[in-house]
Structure formats: C-alpha cells, structure tokens
PAMARVO-644802 format. One record per residue (C-alpha): residue number from 1; residue in three letters; x, y, z. Coordinates in nm, 3 decimals. Layout:
! residues N
+-------+------+---------+---------+---------+
| fitor | doke |      xx |      yy |      zz |
+-------+------+---------+---------+---------+
|   NUM |  Ala |       X |       Y |       Z |
...
+-------+------+---------+---------+---------+
This chain:
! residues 333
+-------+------+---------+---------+---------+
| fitor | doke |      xx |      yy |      zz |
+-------+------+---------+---------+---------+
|     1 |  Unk |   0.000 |   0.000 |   0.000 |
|     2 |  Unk |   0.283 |   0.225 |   0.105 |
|     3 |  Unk |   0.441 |   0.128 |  -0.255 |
|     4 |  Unk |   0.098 |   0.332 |  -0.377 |
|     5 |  Unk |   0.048 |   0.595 |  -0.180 |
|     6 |  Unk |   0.424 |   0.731 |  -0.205 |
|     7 |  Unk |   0.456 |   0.857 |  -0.557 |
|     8 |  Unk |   0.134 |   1.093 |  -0.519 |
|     9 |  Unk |   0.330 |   1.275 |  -0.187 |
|    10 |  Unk |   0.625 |   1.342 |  -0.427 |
|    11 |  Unk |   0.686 |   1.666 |  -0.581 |
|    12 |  Unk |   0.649 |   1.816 |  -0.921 |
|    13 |  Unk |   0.761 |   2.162 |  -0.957 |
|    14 |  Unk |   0.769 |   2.247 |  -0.586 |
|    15 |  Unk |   0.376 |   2.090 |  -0.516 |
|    16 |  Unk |   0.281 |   1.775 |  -0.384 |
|    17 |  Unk |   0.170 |   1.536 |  -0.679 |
|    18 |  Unk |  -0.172 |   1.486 |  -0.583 |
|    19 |  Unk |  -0.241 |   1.878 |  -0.602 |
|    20 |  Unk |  -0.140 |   1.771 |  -0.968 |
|    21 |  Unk |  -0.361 |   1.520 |  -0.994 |
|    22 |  Unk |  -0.686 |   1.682 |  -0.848 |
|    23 |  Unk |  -0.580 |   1.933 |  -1.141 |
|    24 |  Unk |  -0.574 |   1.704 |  -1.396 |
|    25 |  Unk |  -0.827 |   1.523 |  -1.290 |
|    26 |  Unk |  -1.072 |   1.818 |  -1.323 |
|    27 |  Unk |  -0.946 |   1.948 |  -1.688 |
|    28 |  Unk |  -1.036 |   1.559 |  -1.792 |
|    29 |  Unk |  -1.355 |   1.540 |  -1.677 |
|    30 |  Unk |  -1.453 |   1.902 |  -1.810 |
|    31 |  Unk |  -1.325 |   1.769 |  -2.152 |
|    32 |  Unk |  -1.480 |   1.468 |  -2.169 |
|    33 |  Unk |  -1.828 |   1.656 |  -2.033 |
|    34 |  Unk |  -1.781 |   1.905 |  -2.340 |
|    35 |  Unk |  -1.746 |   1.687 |  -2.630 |
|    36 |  Unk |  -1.854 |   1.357 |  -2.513 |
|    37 |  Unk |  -2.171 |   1.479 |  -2.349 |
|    38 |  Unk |  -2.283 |   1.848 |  -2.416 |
|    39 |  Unk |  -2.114 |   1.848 |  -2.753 |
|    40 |  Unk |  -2.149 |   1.485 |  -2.879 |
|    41 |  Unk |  -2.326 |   1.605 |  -3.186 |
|    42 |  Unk |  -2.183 |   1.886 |  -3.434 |
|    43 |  Unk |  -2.433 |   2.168 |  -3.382 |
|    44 |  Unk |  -2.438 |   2.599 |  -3.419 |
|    45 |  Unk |  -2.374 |   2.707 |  -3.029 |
|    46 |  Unk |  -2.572 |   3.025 |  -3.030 |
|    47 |  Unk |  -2.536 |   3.295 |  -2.746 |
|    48 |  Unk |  -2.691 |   3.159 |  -2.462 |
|    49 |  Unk |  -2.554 |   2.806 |  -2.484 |
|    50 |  Unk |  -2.226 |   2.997 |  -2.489 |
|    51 |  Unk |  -2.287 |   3.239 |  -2.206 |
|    52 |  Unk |  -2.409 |   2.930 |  -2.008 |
|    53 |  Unk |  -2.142 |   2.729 |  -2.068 |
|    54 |  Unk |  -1.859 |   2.992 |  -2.003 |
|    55 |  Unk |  -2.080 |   3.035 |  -1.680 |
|    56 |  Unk |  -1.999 |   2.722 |  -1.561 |
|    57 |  Unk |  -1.670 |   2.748 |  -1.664 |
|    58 |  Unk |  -1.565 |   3.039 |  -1.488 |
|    59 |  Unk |  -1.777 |   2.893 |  -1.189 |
|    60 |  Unk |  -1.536 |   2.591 |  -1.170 |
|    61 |  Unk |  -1.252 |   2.800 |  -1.183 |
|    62 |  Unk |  -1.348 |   2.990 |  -0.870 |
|    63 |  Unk |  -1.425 |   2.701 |  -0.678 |
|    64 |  Unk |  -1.067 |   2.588 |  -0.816 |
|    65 |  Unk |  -0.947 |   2.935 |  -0.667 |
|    66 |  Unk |  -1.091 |   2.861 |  -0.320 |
|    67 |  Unk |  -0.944 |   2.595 |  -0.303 |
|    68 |  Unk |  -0.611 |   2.721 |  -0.414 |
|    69 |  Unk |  -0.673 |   2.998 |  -0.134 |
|    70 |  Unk |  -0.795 |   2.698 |   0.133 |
|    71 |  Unk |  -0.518 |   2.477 |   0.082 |
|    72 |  Unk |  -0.213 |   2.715 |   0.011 |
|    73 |  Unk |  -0.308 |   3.069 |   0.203 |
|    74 |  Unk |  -0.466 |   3.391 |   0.091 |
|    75 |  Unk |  -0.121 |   3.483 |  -0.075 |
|    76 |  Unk |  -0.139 |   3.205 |  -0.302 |
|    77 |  Unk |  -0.543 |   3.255 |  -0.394 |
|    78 |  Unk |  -0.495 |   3.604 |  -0.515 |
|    79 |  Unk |  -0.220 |   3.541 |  -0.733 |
|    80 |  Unk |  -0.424 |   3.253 |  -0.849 |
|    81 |  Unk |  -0.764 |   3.507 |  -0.931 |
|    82 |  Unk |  -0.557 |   3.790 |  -1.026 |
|    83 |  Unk |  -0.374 |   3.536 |  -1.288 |
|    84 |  Unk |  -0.695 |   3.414 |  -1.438 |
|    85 |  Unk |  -0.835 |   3.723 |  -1.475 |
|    86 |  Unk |  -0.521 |   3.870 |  -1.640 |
|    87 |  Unk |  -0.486 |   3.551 |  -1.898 |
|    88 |  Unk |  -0.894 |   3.590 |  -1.972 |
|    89 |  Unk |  -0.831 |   3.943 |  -2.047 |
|    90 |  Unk |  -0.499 |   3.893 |  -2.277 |
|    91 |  Unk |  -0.704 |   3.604 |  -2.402 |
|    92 |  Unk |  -1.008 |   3.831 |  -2.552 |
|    93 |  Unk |  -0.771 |   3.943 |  -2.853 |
|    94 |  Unk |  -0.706 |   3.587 |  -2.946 |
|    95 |  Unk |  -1.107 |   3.554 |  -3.016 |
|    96 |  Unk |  -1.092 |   3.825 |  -3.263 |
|    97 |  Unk |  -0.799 |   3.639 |  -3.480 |
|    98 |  Unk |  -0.998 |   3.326 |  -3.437 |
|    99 |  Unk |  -1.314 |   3.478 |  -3.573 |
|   100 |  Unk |  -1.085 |   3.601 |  -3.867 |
|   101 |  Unk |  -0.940 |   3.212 |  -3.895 |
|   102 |  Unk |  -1.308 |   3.049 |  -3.922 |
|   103 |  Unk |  -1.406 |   3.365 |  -4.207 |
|   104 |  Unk |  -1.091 |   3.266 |  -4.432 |
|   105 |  Unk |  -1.173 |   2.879 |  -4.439 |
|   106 |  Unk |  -1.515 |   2.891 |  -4.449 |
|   107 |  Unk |  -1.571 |   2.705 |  -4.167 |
|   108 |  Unk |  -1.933 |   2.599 |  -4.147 |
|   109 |  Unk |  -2.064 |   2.722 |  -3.752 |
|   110 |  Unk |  -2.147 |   2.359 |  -3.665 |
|   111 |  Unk |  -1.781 |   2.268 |  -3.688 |
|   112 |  Unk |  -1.643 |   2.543 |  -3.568 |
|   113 |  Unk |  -1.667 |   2.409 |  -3.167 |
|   114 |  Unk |  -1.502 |   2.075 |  -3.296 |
|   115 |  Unk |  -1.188 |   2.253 |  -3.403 |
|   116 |  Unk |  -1.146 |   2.499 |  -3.080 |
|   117 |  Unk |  -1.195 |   2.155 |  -2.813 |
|   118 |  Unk |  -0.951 |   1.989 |  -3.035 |
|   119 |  Unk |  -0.722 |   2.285 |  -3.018 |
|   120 |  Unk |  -0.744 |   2.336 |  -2.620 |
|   121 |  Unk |  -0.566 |   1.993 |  -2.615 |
|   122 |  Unk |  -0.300 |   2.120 |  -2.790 |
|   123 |  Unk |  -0.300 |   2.440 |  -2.565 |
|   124 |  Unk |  -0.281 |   2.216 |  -2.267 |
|   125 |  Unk |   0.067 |   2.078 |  -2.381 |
|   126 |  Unk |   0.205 |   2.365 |  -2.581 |
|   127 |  Unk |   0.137 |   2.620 |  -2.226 |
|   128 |  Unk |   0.240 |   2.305 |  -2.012 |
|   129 |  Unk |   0.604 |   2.338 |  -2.224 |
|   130 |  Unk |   0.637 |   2.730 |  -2.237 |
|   131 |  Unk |   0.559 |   2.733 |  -1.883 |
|   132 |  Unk |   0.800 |   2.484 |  -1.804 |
|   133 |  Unk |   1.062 |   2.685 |  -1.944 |
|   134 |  Unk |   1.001 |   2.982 |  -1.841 |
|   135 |  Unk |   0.976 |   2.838 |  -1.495 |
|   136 |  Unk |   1.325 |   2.683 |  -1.544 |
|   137 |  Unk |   1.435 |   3.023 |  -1.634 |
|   138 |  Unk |   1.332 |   3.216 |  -1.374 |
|   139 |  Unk |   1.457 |   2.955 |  -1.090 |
|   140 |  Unk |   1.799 |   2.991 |  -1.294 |
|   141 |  Unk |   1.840 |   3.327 |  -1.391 |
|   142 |  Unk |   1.619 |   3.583 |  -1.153 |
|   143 |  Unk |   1.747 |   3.878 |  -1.394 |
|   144 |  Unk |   1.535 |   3.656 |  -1.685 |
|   145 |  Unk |   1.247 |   3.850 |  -1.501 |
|   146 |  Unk |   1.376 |   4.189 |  -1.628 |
|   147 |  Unk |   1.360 |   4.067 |  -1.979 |
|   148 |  Unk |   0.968 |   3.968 |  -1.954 |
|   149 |  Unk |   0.921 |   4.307 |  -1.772 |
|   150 |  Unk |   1.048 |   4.534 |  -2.053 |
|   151 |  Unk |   0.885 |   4.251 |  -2.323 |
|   152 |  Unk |   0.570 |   4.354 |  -2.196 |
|   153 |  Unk |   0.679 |   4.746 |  -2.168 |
|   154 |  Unk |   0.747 |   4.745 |  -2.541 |
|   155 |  Unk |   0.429 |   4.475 |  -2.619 |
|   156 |  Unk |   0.216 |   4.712 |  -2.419 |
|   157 |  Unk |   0.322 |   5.030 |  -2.566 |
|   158 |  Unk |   0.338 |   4.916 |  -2.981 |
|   159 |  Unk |  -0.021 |   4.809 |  -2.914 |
|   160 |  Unk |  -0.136 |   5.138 |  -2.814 |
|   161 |  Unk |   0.045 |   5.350 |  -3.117 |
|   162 |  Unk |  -0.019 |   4.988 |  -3.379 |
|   163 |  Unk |  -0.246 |   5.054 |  -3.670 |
|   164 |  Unk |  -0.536 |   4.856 |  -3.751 |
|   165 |  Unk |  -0.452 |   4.655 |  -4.064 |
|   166 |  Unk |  -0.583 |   4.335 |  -4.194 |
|   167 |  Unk |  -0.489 |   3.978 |  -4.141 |
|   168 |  Unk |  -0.490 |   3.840 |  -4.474 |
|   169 |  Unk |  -0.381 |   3.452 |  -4.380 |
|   170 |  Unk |  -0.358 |   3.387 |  -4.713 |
|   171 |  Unk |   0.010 |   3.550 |  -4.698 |
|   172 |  Unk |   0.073 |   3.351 |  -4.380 |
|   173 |  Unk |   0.451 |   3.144 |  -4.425 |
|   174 |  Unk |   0.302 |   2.845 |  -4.206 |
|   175 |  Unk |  -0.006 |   2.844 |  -4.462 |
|   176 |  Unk |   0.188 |   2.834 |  -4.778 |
|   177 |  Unk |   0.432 |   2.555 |  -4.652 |
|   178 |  Unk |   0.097 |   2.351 |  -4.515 |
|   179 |  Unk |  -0.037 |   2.352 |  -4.893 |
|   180 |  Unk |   0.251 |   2.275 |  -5.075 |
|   181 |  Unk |   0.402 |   1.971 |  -4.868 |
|   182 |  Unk |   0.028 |   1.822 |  -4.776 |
|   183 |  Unk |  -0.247 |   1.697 |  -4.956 |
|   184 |  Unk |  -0.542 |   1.911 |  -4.880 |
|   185 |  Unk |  -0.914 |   1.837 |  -5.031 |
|   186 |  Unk |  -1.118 |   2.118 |  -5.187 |
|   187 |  Unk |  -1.420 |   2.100 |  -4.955 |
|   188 |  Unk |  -1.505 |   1.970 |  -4.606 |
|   189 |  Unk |  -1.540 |   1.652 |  -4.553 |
|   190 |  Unk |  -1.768 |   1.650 |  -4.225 |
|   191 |  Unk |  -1.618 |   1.680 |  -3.899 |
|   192 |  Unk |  -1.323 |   1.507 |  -3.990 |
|   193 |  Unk |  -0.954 |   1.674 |  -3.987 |
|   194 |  Unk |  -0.811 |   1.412 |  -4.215 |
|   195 |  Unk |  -0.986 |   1.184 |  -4.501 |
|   196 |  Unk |  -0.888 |   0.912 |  -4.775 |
|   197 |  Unk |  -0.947 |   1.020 |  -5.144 |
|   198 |  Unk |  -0.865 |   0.857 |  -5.473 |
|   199 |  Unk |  -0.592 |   0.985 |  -5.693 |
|   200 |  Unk |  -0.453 |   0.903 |  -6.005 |
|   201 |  Unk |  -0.120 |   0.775 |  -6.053 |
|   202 |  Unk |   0.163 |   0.807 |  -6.278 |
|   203 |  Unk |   0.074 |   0.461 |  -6.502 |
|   204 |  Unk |  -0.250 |   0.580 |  -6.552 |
|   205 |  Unk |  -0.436 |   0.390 |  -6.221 |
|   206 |  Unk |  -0.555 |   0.524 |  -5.926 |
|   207 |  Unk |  -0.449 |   0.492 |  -5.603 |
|   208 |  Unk |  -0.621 |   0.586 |  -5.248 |
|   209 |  Unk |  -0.408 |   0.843 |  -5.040 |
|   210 |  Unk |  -0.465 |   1.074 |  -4.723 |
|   211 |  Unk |  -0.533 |   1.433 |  -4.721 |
|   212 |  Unk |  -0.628 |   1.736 |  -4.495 |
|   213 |  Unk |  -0.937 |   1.901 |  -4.537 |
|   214 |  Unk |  -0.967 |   2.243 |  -4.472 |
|   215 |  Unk |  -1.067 |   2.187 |  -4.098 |
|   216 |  Unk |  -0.713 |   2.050 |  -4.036 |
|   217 |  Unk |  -0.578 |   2.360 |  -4.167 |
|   218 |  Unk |  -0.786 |   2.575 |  -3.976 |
|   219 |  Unk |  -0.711 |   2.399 |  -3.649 |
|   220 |  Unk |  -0.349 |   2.436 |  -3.699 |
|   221 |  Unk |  -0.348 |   2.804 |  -3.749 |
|   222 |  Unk |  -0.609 |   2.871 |  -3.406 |
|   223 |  Unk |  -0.304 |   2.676 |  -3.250 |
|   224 |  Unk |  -0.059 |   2.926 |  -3.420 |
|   225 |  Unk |  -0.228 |   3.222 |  -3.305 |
|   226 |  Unk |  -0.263 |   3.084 |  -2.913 |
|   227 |  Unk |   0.125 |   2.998 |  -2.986 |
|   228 |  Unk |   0.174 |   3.361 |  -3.051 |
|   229 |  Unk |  -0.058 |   3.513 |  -2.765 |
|   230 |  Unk |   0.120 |   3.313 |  -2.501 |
|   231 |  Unk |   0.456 |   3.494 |  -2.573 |
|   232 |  Unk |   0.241 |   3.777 |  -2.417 |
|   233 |  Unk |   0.071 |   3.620 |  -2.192 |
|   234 |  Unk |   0.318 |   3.380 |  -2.008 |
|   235 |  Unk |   0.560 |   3.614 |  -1.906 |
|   236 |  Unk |   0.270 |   3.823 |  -1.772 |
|   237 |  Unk |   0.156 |   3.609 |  -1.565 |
|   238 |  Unk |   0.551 |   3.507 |  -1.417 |
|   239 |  Unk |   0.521 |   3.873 |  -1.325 |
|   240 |  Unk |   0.257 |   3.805 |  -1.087 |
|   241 |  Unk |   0.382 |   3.498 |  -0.969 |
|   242 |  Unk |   0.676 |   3.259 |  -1.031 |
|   243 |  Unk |   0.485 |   2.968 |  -0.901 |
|   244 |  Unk |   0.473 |   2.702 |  -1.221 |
|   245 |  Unk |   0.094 |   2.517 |  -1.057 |
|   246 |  Unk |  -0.045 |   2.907 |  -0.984 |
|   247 |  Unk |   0.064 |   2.978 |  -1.324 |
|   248 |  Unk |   0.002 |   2.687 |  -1.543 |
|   249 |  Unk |  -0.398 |   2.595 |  -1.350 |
|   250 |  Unk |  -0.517 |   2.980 |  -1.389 |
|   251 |  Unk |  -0.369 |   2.975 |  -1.784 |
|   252 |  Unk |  -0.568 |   2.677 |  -1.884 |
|   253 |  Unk |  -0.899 |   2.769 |  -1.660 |
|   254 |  Unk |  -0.880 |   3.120 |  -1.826 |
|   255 |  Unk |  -0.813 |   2.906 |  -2.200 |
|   256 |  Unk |  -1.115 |   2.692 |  -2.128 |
|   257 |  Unk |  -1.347 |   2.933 |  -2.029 |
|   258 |  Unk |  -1.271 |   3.203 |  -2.284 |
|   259 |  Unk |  -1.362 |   2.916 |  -2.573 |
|   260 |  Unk |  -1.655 |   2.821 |  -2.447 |
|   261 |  Unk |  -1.757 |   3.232 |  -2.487 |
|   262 |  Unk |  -1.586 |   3.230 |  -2.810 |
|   263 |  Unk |  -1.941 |   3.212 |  -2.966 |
|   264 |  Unk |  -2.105 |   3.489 |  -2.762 |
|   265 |  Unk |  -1.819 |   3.682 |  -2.798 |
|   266 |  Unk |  -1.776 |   3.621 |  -3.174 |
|   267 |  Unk |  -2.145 |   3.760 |  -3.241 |
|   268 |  Unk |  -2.042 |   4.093 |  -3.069 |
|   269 |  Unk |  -1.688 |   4.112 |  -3.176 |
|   270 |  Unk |  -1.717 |   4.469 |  -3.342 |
|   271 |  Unk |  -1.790 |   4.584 |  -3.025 |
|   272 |  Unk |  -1.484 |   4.547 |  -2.867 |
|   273 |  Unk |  -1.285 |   4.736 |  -3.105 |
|   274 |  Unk |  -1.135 |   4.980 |  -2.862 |
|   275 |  Unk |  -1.070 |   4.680 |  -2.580 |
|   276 |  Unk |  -0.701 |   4.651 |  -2.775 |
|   277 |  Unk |  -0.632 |   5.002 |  -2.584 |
|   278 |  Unk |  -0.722 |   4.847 |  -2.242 |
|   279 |  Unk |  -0.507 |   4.506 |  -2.323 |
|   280 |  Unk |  -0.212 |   4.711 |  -2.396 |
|   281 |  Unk |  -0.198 |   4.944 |  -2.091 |
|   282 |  Unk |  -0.284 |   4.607 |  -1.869 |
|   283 |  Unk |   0.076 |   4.493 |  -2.067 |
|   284 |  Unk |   0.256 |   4.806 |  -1.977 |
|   285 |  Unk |   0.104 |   4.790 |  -1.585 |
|   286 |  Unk |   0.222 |   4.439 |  -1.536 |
|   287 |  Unk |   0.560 |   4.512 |  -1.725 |
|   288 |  Unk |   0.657 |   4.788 |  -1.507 |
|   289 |  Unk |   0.528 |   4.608 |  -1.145 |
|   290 |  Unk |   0.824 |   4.367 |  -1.216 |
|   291 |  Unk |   1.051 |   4.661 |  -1.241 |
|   292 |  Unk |   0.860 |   4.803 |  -0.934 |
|   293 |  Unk |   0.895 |   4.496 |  -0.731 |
|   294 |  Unk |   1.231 |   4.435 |  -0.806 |
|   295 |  Unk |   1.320 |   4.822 |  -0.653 |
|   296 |  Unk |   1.098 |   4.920 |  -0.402 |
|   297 |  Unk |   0.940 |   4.586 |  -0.288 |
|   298 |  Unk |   0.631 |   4.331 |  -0.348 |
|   299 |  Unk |   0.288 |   4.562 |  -0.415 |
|   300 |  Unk |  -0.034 |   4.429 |  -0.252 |
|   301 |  Unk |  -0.211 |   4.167 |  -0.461 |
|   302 |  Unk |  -0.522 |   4.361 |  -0.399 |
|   303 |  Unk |  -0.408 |   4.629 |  -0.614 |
|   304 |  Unk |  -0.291 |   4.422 |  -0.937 |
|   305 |  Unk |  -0.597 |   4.223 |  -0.968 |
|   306 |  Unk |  -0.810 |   4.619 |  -0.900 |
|   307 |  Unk |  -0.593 |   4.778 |  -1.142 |
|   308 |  Unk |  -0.648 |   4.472 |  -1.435 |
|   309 |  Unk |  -1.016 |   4.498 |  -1.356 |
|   310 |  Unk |  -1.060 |   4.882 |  -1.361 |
|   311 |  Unk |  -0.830 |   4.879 |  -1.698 |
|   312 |  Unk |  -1.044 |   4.584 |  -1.907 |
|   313 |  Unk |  -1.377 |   4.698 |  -1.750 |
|   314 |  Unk |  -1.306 |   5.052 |  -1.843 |
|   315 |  Unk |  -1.205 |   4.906 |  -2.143 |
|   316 |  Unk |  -1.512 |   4.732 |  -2.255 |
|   317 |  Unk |  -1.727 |   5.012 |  -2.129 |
|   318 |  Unk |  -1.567 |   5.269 |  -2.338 |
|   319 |  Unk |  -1.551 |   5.019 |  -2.620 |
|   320 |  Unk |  -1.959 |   4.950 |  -2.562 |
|   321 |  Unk |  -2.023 |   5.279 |  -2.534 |
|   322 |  Unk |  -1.824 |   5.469 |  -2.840 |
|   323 |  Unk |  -1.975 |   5.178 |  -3.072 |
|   324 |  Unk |  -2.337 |   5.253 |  -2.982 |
|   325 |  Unk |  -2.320 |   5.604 |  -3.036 |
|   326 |  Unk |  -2.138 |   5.521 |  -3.360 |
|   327 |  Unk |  -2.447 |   5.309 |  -3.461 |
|   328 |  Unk |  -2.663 |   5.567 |  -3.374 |
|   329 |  Unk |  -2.471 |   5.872 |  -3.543 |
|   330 |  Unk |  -2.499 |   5.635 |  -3.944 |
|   331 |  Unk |  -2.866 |   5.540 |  -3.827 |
|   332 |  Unk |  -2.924 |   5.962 |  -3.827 |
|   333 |  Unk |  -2.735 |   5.970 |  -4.104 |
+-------+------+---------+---------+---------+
C-alpha cells in the first residue's frame, strides 16, 4: 500500500503530486463533459448556450481558486484570481484572430466548436512546455524576469500606437508551406480533420491516399495564433507569480473558459474594437510592477488584480459605449 500511496506525496515543480492530480483530474472530466456529453453532436452554439457554458466554466474556476486559497493561504489565492483574470483578459484578442481564422476557411458554424476543443488539447501541452521553461528560467536566472518586464513594456506600448490593418492569412509562411508539402481536399469533408481520397497515378491507375481538409488547416493556425498570444501572456503572468501550478492551473482555466464564450463573444466582436487600448496598458502595468517589485518591494495583490479589472472593464465600457453612439450617429445619417 505504502508502494501506492508514495509517488502521489512526491513533488512536481515544488507541489505535492496529488495537487497535480486533483488538477488534472478536473481538466479531464470538463473535456470529456464538453465533447462527449454536451457536444457529442456537431451543432451551431448560439449565445446563450455559450454564455451558459462559459458560466460554468468560470464557476469551476473559482471554486478551483478557493481551493487554491484553502489549501495554500490567501497569498497564493490572489495570485491565483488575479492570474486568471489577467490571462482571460490577454485572451479576448485571441477571439478576434480566431473569428478572422473560421471567415478565411469557411468554416461551417457547426464545426467550428469541434476545431477549438480539439485545439485546447494542444493548448494544454504547448502552455504546459512554455511554462516549463520559463519556470526553469526564472529559478535559474532571476534577472530573466527583467527581460519579460520590458517585453511587456514594449508589447504594451506598440499596441497602443499599432495601426489597424488586416490579417490576410492567405500571406501567412506556415499556410503556404501547409499547402505545398500536404495533400489538402477542396471541400469539407464533415467533422473530420483528415480523409482518404482517390488519386490518379503516374501509369495511368488510381491509387487511395490521405489528405487534410480544410478543418485540419484551420485547427493548426487557431493553434498558431494561441502559440503567438502566449509569448504575451506567459511572461505576464511570471510577473505576478513565479509559481509554475499558480501559473500553469489559472492559464488553462482562463483558456477553457474564454472558448466556451468564443461564440457569444464572436457575435459581438465589433464591439470590442477599442478593448485593444485596455489590453495594452494592462501589458505596460504588469511590465513595469516587475521593475517596481524588483526596486521598491512586493505591491499588494489587492491592487494588481483592482488595477487589471478597472483597466479591461473601463475598457469594454468605453468600447460599448463609443460603438453605440457610432451606430446611432450612421442610423441619423
């Protein structure tokens, strides 16, 4: 029995095992819940089913906070909130690429919830690795933190002063190498990512061979862009807390939560167009707290998770706001 029990009190990156496991353990069950219950059949989520399901969602990650706060002090539960909350928000850009991704395929609305599951499992690993890393990193070389702090300085402030300008993935260097070194069919073939077709061969025959539909392609590039988001988003959150299990849980919650509202969101995404403002200055406030810390000592964690919520509420309000009287002002018109 003792043979059992002693792996789970080991550690893994300074916490017990089983505080792994319970992790784990959760994420699984939420997945298989999603697509082997609730999303068993390809169907069009419309708003509610979205807003309800990101309710639940973001439910289970506060009762995942609690616990955090329970188990490992109050210290520990507000890095683990104000983390969430600062992924979610850093997040909300990534919907607005995605939306941009499902336009350039084509991809029909009941498939569109197939591709972003199958992409959070490739979040899981790809974050699990980054974060990894970075927590390697930081145990090695403190000064590492100084390099994520003025990332984020620059990140924060070329978002503020960045032109609008259209994505056109059809440029994209990934995209181009995808479609000349894979098979890819014309059409979709269902829900599936990969499918057998016939093609002819040299002698004249025929010959049965694999190929990616477009839904594979898609699903690679939603991974690209969360690939690209977390370059932001990772060393933010090291600059709230170097703790890899605070870090890594609160990154995927925030990642699970913010698909399921991917489809509420999606429907209202020219609303947000001023949010951009509010992501950058949250960039340039957690950027220069590292520097901050590092001179004059730790801040409360009070005031970082006030500060992100003031900044992205303010953000959405303004955002909610200038597009409604825009609306109005071409309905006079």
């Amino acid at each position: 029995m003792d043979s059992v029990i002693a792996p789970v009190l080991l550690e893994f990156l300074g916490k017990p095992v089983w505080v792994w496991l319970i992790f784990v353990g959760i994420v699984l069950s939420l997945l298989v819940l999603d697509l082997g219950v609730l999303n068993r059949r390809d169907h069009v989520i419309g708003v509610g089913e979205s807003l309800k399901l990101s309710a639940f969602y973001i439910a289970v990650a506060m009762l995942f906070g609690g616990w955090v706060w329970w188990s490992m002090g109050g210290e520990a539960g507000l890095q683990y909130y104000t983390g969430f909350f600062v992924e979610k928000s850093l997040s909300l850009d990534n919907v607005f690429v995605i939306s941009l991704i499902f336009s350039y395929f084509a991809v029909p609305r009941e498939l569109q919830h197939r591709v972003l599951f199958w992409g959070i499992l490739g979040v899981i690993v790809l974050r699990g690795l980054m974060i990894g890393a970075g927590a390697a990193l930081v145990s090695e070389f403190h000064w590492i933190l100084y390099v994520f702090g003025g990332f984020l300085l620059l990140t924060g402030i070329k978002m503020l002063f960045a032109k609008d300008e259209e994505t056109n993935f059809g440029e994209n260097a990934v995209l181009r190498f995808l479609k000349r070194h894979m098979r890819v069919t014309d059409r979709f073939h269902g829900h599936h990512f990969v499918v057998k077709e016939p093609v002819a061969t040299a002698d004249g025959g025929s010959a049965v061979r694999w190929a990616a539909t477009p839904l594979l392609l898609a699903l690679i590039m939603v991974e690209l862009a969360d690939l690209v988001f977390a370059v932001d988003s990772v060393p933010a959150i090291f600059s709230i807390t170097t703790d890899p299990y605070l870090v890594y849980t609160s990154n995927i919650f925030a990642i699970l939560g913010l698909r399921a509202l991917y489809f509420a969101l999606a429907a209202m995404v020219h609303r947000f167009r001023y949010l951009k403002y509010a992501l950058a200055l949250v960039l340039v406030f957690i950027g220069g707290k590292i520097f901050y810390t590092q001179f004059f000592g730790k801040p409360d964690p009070l005031i970082a998770l006030g500060v992100t919520f003031a900044l992205i509420g303010g953000g959405v309000v303004v955002s909610l706001w200038k597009t409604s009287r825009e609306t109005r002002t071409a309905a006079a018109e």
